[in-house]
C-alpha beads as a LAMMPS data file, in Angstrom:
LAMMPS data file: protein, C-alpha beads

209 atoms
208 bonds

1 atom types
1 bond types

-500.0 500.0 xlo xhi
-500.0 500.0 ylo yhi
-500.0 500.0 zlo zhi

Masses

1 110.0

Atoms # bond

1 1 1 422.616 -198.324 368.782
2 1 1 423.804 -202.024 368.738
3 1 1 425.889 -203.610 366.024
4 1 1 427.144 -207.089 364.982
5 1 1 430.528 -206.676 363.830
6 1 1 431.997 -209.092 360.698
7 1 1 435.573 -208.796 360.091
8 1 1 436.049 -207.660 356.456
9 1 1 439.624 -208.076 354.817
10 1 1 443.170 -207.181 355.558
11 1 1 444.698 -204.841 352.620
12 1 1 448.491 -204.173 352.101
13 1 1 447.476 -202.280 348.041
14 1 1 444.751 -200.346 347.510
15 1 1 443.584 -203.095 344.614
16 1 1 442.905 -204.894 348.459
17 1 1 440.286 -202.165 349.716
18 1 1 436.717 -203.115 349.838
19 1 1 435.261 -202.275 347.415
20 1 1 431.569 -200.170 347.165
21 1 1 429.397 -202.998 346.318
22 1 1 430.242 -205.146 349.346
23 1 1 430.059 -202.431 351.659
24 1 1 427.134 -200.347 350.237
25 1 1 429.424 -197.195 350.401
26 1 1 429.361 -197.676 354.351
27 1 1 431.128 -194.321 355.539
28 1 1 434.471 -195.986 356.641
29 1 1 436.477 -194.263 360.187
30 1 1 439.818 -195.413 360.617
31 1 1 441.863 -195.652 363.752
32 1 1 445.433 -194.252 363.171
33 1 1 448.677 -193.768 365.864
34 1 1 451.789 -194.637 366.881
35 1 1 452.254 -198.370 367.290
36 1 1 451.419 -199.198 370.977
37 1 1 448.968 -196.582 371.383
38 1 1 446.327 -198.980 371.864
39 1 1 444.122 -198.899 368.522
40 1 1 443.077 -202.475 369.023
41 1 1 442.280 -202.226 372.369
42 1 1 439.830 -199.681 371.509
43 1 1 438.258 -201.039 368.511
44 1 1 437.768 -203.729 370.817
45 1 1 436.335 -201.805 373.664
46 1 1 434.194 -199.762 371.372
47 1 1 432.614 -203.353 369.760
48 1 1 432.374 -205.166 373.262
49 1 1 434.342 -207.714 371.645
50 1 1 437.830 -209.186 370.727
51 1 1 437.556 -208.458 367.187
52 1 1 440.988 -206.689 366.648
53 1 1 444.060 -208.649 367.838
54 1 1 446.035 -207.535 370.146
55 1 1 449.422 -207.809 370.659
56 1 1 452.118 -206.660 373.342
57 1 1 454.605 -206.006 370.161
58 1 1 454.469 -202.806 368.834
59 1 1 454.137 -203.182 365.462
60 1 1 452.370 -206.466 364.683
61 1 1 449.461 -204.720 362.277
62 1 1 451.002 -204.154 358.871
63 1 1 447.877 -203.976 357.205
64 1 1 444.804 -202.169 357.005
65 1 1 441.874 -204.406 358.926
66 1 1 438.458 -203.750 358.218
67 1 1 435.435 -204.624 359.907
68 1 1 431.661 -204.272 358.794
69 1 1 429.774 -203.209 361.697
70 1 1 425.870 -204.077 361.135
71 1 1 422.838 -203.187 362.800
72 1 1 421.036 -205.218 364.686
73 1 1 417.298 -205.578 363.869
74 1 1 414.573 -207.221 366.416
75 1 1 413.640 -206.110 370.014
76 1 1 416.956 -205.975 373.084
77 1 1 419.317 -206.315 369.803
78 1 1 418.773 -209.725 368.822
79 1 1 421.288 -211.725 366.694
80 1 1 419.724 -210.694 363.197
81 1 1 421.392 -207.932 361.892
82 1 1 420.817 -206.001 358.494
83 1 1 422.691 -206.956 355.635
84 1 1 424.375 -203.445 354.320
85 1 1 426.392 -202.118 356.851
86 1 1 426.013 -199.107 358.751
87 1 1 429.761 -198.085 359.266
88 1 1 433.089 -199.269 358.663
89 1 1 436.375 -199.646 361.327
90 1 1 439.643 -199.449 359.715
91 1 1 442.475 -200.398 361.871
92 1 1 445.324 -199.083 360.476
93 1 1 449.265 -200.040 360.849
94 1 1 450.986 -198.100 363.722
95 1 1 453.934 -195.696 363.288
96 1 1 456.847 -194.463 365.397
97 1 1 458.528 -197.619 366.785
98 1 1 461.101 -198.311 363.824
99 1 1 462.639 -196.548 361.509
100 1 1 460.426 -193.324 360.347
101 1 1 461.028 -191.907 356.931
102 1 1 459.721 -188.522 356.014
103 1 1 456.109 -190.629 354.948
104 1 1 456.138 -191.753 358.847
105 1 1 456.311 -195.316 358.401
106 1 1 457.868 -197.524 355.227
107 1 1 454.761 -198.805 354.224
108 1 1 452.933 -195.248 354.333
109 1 1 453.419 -194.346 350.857
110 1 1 452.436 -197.594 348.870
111 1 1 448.851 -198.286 350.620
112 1 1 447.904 -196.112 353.758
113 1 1 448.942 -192.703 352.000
114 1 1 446.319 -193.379 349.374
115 1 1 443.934 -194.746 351.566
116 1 1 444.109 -191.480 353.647
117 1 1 444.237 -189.203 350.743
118 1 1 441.701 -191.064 348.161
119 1 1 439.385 -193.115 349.712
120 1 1 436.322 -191.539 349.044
121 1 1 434.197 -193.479 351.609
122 1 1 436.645 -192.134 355.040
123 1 1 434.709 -190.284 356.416
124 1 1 436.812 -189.534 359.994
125 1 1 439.906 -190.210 360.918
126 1 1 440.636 -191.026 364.970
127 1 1 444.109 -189.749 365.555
128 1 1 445.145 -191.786 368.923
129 1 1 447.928 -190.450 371.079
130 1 1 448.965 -191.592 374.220
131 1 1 448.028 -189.414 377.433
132 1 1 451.190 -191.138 379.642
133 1 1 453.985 -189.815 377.324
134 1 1 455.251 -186.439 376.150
135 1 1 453.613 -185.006 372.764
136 1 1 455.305 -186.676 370.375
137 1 1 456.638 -185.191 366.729
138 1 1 455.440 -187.993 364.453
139 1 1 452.107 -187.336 366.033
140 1 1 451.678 -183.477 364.893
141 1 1 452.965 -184.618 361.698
142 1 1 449.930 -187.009 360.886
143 1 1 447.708 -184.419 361.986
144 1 1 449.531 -181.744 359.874
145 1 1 448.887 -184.347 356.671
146 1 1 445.276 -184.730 357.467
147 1 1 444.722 -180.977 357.822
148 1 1 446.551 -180.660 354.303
149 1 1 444.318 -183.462 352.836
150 1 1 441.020 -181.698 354.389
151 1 1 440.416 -184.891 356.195
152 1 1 437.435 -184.761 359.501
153 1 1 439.661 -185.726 362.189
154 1 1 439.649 -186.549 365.892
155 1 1 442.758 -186.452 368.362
156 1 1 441.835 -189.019 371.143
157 1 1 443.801 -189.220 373.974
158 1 1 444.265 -193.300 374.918
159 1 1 445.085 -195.031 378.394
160 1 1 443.959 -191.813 380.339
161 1 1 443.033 -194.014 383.067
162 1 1 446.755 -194.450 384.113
163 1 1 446.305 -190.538 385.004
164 1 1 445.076 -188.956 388.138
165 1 1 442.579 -185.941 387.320
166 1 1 445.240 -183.073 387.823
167 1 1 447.810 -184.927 385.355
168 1 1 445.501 -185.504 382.406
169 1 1 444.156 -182.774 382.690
170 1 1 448.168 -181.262 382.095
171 1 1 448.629 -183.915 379.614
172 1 1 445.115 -183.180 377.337
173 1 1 446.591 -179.398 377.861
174 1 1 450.187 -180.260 376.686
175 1 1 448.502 -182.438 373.508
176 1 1 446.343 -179.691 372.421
177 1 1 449.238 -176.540 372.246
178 1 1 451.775 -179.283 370.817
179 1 1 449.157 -180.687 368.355
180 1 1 447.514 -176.805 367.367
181 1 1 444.435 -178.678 368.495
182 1 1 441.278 -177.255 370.119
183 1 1 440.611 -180.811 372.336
184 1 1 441.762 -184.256 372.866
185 1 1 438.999 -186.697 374.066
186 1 1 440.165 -189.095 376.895
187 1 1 440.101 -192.310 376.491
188 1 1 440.665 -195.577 378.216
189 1 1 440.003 -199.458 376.529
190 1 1 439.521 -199.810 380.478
191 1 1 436.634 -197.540 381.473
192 1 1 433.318 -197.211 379.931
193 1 1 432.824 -193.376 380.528
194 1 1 435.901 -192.161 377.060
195 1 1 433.919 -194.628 375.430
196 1 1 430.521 -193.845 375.712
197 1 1 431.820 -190.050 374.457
198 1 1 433.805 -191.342 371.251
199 1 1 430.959 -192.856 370.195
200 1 1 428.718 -189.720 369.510
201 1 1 431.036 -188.880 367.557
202 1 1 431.456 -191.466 365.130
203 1 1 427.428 -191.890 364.451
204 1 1 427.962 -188.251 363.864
205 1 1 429.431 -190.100 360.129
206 1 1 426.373 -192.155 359.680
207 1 1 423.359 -191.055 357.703
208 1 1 420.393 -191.806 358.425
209 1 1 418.143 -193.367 357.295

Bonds

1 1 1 2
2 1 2 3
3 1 3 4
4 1 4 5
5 1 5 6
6 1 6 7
7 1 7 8
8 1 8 9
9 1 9 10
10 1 10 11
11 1 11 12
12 1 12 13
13 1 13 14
14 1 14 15
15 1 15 16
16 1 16 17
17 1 17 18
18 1 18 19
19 1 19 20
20 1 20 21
21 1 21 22
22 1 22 23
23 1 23 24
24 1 24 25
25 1 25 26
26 1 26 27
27 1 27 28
28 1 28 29
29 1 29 30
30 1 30 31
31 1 31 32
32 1 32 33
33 1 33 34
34 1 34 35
35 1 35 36
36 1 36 37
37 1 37 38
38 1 38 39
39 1 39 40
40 1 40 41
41 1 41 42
42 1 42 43
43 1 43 44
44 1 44 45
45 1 45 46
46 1 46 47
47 1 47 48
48 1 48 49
49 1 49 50
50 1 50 51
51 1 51 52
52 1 52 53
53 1 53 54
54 1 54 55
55 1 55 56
56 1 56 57
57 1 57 58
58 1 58 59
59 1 59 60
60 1 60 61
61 1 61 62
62 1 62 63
63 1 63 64
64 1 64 65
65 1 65 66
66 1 66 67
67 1 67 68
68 1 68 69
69 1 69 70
70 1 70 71
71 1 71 72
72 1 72 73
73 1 73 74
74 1 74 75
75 1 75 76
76 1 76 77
77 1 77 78
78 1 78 79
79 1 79 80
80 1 80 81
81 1 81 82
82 1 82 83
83 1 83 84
84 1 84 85
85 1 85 86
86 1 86 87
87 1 87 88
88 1 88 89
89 1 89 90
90 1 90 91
91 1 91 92
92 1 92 93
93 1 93 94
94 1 94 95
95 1 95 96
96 1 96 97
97 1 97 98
98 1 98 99
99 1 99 100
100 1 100 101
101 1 101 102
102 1 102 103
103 1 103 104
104 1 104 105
105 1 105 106
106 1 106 107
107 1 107 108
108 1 108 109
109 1 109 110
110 1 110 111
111 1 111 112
112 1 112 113
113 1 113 114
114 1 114 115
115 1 115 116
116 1 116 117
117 1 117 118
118 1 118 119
119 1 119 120
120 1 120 121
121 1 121 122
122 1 122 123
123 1 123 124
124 1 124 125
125 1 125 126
126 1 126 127
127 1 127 128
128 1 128 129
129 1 129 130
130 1 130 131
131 1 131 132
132 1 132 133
133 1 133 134
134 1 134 135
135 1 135 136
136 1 136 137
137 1 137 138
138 1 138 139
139 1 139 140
140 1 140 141
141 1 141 142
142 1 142 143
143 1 143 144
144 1 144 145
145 1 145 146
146 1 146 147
147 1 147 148
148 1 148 149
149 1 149 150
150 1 150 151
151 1 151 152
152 1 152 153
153 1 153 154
154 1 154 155
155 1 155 156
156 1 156 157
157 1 157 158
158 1 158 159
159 1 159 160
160 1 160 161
161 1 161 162
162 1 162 163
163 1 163 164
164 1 164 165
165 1 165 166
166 1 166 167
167 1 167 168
168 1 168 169
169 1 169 170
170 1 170 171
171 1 171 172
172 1 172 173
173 1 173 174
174 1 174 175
175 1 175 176
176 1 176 177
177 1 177 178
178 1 178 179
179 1 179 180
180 1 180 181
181 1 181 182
182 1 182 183
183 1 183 184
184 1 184 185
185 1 185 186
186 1 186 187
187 1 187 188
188 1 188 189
189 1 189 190
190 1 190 191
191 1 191 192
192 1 192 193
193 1 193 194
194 1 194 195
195 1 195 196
196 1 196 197
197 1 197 198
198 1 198 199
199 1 199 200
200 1 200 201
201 1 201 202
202 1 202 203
203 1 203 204
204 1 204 205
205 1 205 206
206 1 206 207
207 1 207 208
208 1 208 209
């Protein structure tokens, strides 16, 4: 499936979010993890394009960014694209770096927490964690919240291709017991192989039609 991808709106209050006209109720899948973790880098990777910026700073995003993706229409997926969207990315503000309050971040509580826990159009959330570095606490404790608010989730493991085969496969092993998960999908911004996996998994939110 190809898309064309239109960058929506950046929200710090839920009065910000897009709202159901514009989108068409487009199930919406948002990208959380700590900051560094590399949930630009895959947006990008998963679009084929620079649509998410990137930055060497952990931190940078402090709102949530969301982006329409379309689909195209016309043989070889031509330019024209359909006007309701198919599927929404939500890029959402990393965690971990600074200071972490019992909400995991400072902004958590005004925007993000009722994002995760109202938005009736999030339909999965991607939990990224980072294959290179021990599980981390602030990690089991997002995935704790989104078990508590019923929420579909995925644990993706990012930059596993800084691992040789024997060490991920320790690392995905050390991620699951630590998280109480039953699998962490691999993947790297870097290699095409996580990504053609993760995405499977994310038409798995789109109706058809």
């Amino acid at each position: 499936m190809h898309f064309v991808t239109r960058f929506l709106l950046s929200a710090t209050s839920p009065d910000h979010f897009p709202n159901a006209a514009r989108t068409f109720d487009a199930p919406e899948v948002a990208f959380l993890g700590r900051s560094n973790v590399g949930k630009s880098s895959l947006i990008n990777a998963l679009l084929g394009a620079q649509e998410a910026k990137v930055s060497s700073t952990p931190g940078r995003t402090r709102a949530i960014n969301f982006f329409a993706l379309h689909k195209t229409t016309g043989k070889s997926g031509g330019t024209s694209f359909a006007p309701r969207p198919s599927l929404i990315f939500a890029d959402l503000p990393g965690y971990g770096y600074a200071k972490v309050s019992k909400s995991i971040s400072a902004e958590w509580p005004t925007f993000i927490e009722p994002y995760l826990g109202e938005r009736q159009q999030l339909a999965l959330c991607l939990c990224l964690v980072d294959t290179n570095i021990p599980p981390q606490p602030s990690d089991t404790l997002l995935i704790n919240a989104l078990r508590a608010m019923q929420r579909p989730h995925l644990v993706v493991g990012t930059k596993s291709d800084r691992l040789s085969g024997n060490q991920l496969a320790k690392s995905l092993s050390a991620l699951c017991k630590a998280h109480d998960v039953d699998r962490v999908l691999p993947v790297s911004s870097k290699s095409p192989a996580g990504i053609k996996a993760l995405w499977p998994e994310i038409l798995n939110v789109v109706e058809d039609d």
